[in-house]
N, C-alpha and C positions, 0 to 999 in steps of 0.2 A: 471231219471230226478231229478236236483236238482231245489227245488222254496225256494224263500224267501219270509219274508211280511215286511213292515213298517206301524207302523200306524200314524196316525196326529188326534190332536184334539186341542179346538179352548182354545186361552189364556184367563182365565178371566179377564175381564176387557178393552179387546183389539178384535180387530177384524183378528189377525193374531193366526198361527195356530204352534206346535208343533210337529215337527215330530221324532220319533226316530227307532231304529232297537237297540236291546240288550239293552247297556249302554250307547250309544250313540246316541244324539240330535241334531237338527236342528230346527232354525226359520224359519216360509214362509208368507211372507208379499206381500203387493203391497207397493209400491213408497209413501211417505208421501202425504195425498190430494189425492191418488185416490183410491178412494170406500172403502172409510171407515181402509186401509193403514196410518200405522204407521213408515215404513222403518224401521220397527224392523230387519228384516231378508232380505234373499233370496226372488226375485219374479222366477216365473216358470222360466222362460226361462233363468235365471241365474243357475238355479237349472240344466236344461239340459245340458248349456254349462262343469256346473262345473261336469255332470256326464260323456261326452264323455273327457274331459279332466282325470279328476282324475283316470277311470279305465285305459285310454291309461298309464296313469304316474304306474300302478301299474302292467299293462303289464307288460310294461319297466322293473323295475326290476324282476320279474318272469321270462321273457326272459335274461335278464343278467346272472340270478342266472342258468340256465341251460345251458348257452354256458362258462360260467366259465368268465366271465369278471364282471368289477366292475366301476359302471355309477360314476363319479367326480362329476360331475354339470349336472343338467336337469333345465330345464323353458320349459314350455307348455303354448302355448296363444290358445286360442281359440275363435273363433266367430262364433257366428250363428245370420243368417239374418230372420227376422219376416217380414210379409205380410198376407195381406189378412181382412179380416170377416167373422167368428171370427179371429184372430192374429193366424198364423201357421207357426211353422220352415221352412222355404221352402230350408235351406241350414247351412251345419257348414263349419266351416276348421278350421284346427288345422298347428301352427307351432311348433315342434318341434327343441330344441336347447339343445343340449345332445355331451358332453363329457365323453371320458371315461377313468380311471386311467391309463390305462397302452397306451394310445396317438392314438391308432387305430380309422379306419375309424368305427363310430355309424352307417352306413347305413343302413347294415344285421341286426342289435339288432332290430331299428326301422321299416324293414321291415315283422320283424317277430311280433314283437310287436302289426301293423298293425293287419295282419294276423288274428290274436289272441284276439285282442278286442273285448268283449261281447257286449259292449253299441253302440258301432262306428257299429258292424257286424250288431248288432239288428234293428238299425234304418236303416240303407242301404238296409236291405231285408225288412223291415218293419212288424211290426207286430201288430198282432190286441188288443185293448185294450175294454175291456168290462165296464161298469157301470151302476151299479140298486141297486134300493133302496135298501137299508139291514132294 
């Protein structure tokens, strides 16, 4: 089993929060005006989109780099739709728009791709998430 951690802690002087993993950072805000948000950063649900997006995009090349082709151009959109009380994903989709150098059909890269994604597989089977006081 591999795990990973990220922590976040709050910015002085603001009511948004810092998160990072190794060397690398991230802001996590709400929207200017709501709850004490500054639109410094990322709110949650930007955060999720950007996480089923970006590991699909890192798929993509993981799957390229094993079938031996080489991606030209990629764009990934993604949306995900909020509902409810409290605010809950109830839904993403992602478009995928991917060329690749040598002019063949992207369908099999991104089917494997599919496949393969941790974030997209994670949320689909769903899985449980714990929190208590530390």
């Amino acid at each position: 089993m591999v795990a990973i951690a990220v922590e976040l802690r709050n910015i002085e002087g603001t009511e948004a929060a810092m998160g990072w993993a190794g060397y690398h950072t991230i802001i996590v805000d709400r929207p200017e005006g709501k709850a004490g948000g500054l639109g410094l950063g990322f709110n949650g649900a930007q955060l999720l989109a950007l996480a089923i997006g970006g590991c699909f995009c890192n798929d993509l090349r993981y799957v390229a780099e094993s079938m031996g082709v080489q991606i030209r151009s990629l764009a990934v959109m993604v949306s995900v739709d909020l509902s409810g009380t409290p605010l809950i994903a109830t839904s993403a989709a992602m478009k995928v728009n991917c060329t690749l150098l040598d002019g063949s059909d992207p369908a099999p890269l991104i089917k494997q791709a599919k496949e393969s994604c941790m974030v997209s597989n994670s949320l689909s089977r769903g899985i449980p998430v714990s929190i208590e006081n530390a």
